[in-house]
C-alpha angles and dihedrals in degrees: 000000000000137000115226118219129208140134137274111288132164120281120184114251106281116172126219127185120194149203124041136257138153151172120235111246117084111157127120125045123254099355106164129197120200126234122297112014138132142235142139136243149187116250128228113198117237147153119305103199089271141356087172128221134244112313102012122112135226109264140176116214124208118190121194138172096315114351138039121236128217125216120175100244092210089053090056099053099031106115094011119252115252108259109291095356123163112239114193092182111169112246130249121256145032119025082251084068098245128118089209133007120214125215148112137223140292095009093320106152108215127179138195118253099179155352136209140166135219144221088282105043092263114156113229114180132165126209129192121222119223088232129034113253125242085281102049100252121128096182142069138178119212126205116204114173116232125286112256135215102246091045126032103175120119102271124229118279150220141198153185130187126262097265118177092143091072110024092043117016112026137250131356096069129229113033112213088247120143122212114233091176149001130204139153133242137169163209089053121188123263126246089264093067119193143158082275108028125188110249115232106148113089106166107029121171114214107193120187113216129183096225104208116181127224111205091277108125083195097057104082140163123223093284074074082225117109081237117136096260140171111222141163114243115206134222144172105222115181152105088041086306142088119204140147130320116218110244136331082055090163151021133229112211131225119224104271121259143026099306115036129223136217095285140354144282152351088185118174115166128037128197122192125230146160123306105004095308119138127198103217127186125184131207085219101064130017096241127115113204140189123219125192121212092284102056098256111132103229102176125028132182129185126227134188090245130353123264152157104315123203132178129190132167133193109226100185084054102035090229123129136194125204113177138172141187117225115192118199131159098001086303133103134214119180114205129188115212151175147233114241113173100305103335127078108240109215112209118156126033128189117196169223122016115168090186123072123272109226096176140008130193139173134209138213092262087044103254109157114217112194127198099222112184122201123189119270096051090286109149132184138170109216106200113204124179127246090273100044118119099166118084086201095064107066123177084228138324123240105208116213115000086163103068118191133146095241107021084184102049112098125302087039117217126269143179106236102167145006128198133175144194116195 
């Protein structure tokens, strides 16, 4: 396999959440619970999108409209900021000030959907490129391993194509799919499905993809039809590779909310969490739904608009965190919420944001970081703690994430993905 290198160039704003968290309880079908409303659960330990290894270093991860950015968490926090202070740190990386630079060859624009981390700090993100390649496939997930103490540049990296052809549906390969968002989950089960499956699958990547067909009856998505379709697509990245998951290798989904449509979709934002389960969230209804491995919602909640969803879990404390952002009427609320039985409990809400949120993202302490982007190409992440419900009271502000010697010109800059690993 081969990376393709390019130059920055302008994505629309497409919004990943990362790491992986749920509560136990996942019977029923559609079950919604209003906002705000409250319930208890039993908590199941996963993977939070890094804990890091030896030798890796805690790191937050920006990714704009055509690069991903880099800024050394510890440095952030130590000393804390003073409440609601403004940090301008320098990020991590190339001379140019990005982590990673998206692009593709011989003029080929290419832009990053999404990015996600696993249980080692690795850094998985997936691009889209303007115009299909030779092959036919317009996608491609990139795999670079976590940044280390002793050396924070960006590390080499590696790549293979979204290739859900191939790993899920059959010849011909590569599928015209475009990737609209990546995240890890785990533990996945394993090809012997059961009731109670044996989970082998530690660092799963879920990657949603927005499957459009071209005319071509042999082209198909894992509903194994040439129907538009959204799907998941499944992969095993780890160990500085991706490669194939065993079955199910990808998930049909069902149209969003409590009474289907024709077909589904329009998803927009994916969440991780434990044993093959994914949180979804779509801009055309206000449910957030949760779909297990073989495409059956088990838990739905309903929010006033759809949003970036992120979903993080501390193992060592048994204390999870599930939040989403619902924009409606040019406003933003961000609520974190829980899964009780088959309905989502909402519980906190911090609000409220009159710019738009471009990204959202949890850690394992519950510390919300949200992508806020201003016009004019400002950008901020505001970072609030777990008890925080004003949106004026940040915990601290980093200016910034997005660097680029002129934020306004067009495209203007914007903040598509964040990612950590603590």
């Amino acid at each position: 396999m081969y990376l393709r290198p390019g130059r920055i160039i302008s994505i629309a704003a497409v919004c990943v959440a990362l790491g992986a968290g749920v509560l136990a309880g996942c019977g029923g079908s559609h079950t919604s619970s209003a906002v705000p409303s409250s319930g208890g659960g039993v908590l199941k330990p996963q993977l939070n999108g890094g804990t890091g290894s030896l030798g890796t270093a805690s790191t937050l991860y920006v990714s704009g409209q055509g690069a991903v950015y880099a800024y050394d968490l510890t440095s952030l926090t130590s000393p804390p900021p003073s409440p609601g202070a403004a940090v301008s740190p320098l990020p991590l990386g190339h001379t140019g000030g990005y982590y990673y630079q998206a692009g593709g060859p011989g003029g080929v624009n290419a832009s990053i959907a999404g990015i996600a981390t696993n249980s080692a700090g690795d850094l998985v993100l997936v691009q889209n490129f303007t115009n299909p390649q030779g092959d036919g496939n317009a996608c491609q997930l990139v795999y670079l391993t976590a940044r280390l103490v002793s050396d924070p540049r960006a590390p080499d990296a590696t790549s293979v194509p979204c290739d859900n052809g191939t790993f899920n549906n059959g010849p011909p390969a590569h599928t015209p799919g475009t990737a609209v968002g990546v995240t890890f989950t785990g533990p996945e089960p394993g090809p012997s499905a059961t009731p109670n499956p044996p989970y082998v699958f530690s660092d799963d990547i879920d990657v949603l993809m927005h499957y459009q067909p071209t005319g071509n009856t042999n082209l198909h998505g894992c509903d194994t039809t040439s129907s538009e379709q959204y799907e998941v697509d499944r992969y095993q990245a780890t160990a500085g590779s991706i490669t194939t998951q065993g079955a199910p290798s990808c998930i049909v989904l069902p149209s969003p909310g409590p009474s289907p449509g024709p077909s589904a979709g329009p998803y927009n934002y994916i969440a991780g969490s434990t044993g093959g389960n994914v949180f979804l969230d779509s801009t055309s209804v206000t449910v957030v739904d949760r779909v297990n491995p073989f495409g059956t919602v088990t838990a739905s909640g309903t929010i006033p608009a759809p949003g970036p969803l992120a979903v993080a879990a501390n193992s060592t404390t048994s204390v999870g965190y599930r939040v989403v952002a619902s924009n409606s009427g040019g406003v933003t609320t961000i609520y974190t919420f829980k899964v009780v039985g088959a309905a989502l409990s909402f519980t906190n809400a911090l609000g409220t944001f009159t710019n738009p949120i471009g990204a959202l993202a949890v850690d394992n302490n519950g510390t919300v970081y949200v992508g806020v982007n201003q016009p004019g190409g400002v950008t901020k992440i505001k970072v609030y703690g777990p008890s925080k419900t004003q949106a004026t009271s940040p915990d601290y502000i980093l200016l910034n994430p997005v660097r680029r010697p002129n934020p306004s010109a067009s495209p203007a800059a914007i903040i598509t993905g964040i990612a950590i690993a603590q």
